[in-house]
ChimeraX commands (.cxc) that place a marker at each C-alpha (Angstrom):
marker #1 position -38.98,-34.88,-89.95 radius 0.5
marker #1 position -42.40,-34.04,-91.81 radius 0.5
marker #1 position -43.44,-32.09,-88.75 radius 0.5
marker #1 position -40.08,-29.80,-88.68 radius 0.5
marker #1 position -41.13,-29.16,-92.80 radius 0.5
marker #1 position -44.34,-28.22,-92.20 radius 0.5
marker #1 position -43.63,-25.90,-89.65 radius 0.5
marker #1 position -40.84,-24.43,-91.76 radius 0.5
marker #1 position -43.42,-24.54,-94.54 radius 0.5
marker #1 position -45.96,-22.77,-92.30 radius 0.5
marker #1 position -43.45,-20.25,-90.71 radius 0.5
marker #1 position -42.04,-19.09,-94.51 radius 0.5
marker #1 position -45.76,-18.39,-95.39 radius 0.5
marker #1 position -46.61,-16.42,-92.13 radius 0.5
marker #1 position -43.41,-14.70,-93.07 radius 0.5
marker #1 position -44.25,-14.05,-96.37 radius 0.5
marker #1 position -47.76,-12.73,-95.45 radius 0.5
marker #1 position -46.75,-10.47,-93.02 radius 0.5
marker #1 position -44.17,-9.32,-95.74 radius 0.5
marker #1 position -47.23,-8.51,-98.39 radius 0.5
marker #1 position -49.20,-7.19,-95.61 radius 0.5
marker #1 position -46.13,-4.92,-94.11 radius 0.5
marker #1 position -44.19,-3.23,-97.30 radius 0.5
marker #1 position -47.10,-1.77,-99.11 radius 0.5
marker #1 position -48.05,-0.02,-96.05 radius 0.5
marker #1 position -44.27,0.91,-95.58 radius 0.5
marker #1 position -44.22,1.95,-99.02 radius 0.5
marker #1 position -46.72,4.41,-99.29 radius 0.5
marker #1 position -45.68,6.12,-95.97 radius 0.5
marker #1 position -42.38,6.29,-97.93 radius 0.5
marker #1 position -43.74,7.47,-100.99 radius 0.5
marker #1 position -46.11,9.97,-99.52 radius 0.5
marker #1 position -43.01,11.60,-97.60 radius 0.5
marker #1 position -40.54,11.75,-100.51 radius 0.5
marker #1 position -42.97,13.06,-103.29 radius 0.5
marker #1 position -45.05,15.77,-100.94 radius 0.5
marker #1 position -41.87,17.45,-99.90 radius 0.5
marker #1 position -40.32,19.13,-102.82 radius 0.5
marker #1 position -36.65,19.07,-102.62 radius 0.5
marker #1 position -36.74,15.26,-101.92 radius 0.5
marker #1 position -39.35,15.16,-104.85 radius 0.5
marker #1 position -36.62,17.58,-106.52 radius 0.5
marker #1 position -33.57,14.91,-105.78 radius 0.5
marker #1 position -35.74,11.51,-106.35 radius 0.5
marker #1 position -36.32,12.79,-110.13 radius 0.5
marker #1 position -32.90,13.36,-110.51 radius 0.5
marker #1 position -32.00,10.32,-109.31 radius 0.5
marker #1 position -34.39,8.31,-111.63 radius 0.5
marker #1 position -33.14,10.46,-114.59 radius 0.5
marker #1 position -29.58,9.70,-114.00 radius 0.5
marker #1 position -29.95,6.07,-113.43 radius 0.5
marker #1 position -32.28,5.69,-117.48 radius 0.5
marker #1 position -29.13,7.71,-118.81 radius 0.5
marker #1 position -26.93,5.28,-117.37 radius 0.5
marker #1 position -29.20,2.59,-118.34 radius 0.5
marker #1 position -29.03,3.81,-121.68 radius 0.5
marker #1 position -25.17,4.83,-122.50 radius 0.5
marker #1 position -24.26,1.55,-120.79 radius 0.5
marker #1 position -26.56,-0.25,-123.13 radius 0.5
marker #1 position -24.31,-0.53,-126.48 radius 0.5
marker #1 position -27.03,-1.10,-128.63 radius 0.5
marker #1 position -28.43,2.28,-127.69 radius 0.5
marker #1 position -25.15,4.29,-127.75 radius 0.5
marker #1 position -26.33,6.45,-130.75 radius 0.5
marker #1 position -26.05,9.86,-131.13 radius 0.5
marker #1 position -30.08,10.40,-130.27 radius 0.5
marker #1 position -28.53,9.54,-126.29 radius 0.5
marker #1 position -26.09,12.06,-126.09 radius 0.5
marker #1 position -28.36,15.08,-128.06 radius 0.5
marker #1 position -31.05,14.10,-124.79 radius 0.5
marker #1 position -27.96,14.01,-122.43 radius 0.5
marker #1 position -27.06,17.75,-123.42 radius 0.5
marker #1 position -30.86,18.82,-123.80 radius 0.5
marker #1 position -31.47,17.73,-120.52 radius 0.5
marker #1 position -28.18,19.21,-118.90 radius 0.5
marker #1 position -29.05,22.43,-120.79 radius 0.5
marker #1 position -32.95,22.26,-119.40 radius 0.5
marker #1 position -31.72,21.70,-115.48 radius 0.5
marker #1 position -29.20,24.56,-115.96 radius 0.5
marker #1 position -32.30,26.94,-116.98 radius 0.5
marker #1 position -34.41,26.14,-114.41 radius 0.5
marker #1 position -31.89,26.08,-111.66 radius 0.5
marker link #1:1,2 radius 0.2
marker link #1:2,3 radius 0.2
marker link #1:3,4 radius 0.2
marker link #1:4,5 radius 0.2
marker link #1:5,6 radius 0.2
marker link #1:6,7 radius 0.2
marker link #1:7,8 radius 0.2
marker link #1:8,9 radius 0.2
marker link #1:9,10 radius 0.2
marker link #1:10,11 radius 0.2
marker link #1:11,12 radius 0.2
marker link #1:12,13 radius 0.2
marker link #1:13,14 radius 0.2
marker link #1:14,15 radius 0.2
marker link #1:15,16 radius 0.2
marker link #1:16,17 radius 0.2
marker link #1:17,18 radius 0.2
marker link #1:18,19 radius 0.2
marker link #1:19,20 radius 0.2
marker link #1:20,21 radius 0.2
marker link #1:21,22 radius 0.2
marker link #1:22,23 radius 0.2
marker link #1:23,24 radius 0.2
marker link #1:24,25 radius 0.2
marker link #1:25,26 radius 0.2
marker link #1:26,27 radius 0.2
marker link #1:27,28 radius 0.2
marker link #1:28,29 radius 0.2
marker link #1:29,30 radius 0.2
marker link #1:30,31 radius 0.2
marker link #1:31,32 radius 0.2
marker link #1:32,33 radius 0.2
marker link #1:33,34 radius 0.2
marker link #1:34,35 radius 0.2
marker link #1:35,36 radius 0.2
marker link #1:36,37 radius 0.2
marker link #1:37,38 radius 0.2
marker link #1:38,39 radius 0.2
marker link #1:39,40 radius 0.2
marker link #1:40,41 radius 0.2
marker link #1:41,42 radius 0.2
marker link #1:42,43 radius 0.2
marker link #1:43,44 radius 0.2
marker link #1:44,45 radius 0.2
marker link #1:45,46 radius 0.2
marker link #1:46,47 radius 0.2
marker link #1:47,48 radius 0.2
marker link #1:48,49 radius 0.2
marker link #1:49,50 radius 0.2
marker link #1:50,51 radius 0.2
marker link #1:51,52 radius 0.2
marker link #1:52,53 radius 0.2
marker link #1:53,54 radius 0.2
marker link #1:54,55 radius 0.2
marker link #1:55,56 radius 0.2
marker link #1:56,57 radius 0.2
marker link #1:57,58 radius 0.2
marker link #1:58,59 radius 0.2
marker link #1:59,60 radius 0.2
marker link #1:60,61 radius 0.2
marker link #1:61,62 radius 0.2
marker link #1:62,63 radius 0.2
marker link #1:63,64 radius 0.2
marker link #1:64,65 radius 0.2
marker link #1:65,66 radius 0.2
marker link #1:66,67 radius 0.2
marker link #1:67,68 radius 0.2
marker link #1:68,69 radius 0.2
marker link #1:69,70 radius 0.2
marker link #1:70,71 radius 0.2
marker link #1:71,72 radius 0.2
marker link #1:72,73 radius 0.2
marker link #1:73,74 radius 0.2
marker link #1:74,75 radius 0.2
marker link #1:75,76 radius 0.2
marker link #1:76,77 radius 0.2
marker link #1:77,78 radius 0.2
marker link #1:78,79 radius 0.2
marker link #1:79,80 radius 0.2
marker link #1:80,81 radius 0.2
marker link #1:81,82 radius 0.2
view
């Protein structure tokens, strides 16, 4: 029984090492394609802005009226540059 948990031991840390070793590298491929290319660049930013807006409307404590005077600045910004 204490030979099956170390090699379960020992196979969750080989996994675990490949995983650190793997992903980073994955990563930056993944990073290097989206942000060099500018409409994915283009879409990733307005993907990250739309999910802190959510973040913040959904938050109650930050439901003020600062949220929704960024909300139309930034809605009247995108519609002058597009």
């Amino acid at each position: 029984m204490a030979d099956l948990f170390m090699g379960l031991t020992s196979l969750a840390w080989g996994l675990a090492g490949l995983t650190v070793a793997i992903v980073p590298a994955l990563a930056l491929v993944w990073a290097r394609r989206i942000l060099l290319d500018p409409w994915p660049r283009f879409w990733f930013g307005q993907t990250i802005l739309l999910i802190g807006l959510l973040l913040m409307i959904g938050t109650t404590g930050l439901a003020e009226f600062w949220v929704w005077a960024v909300c139309g600045l930034l809605s009247a910004i995108k519609a002058c540059l597009l």
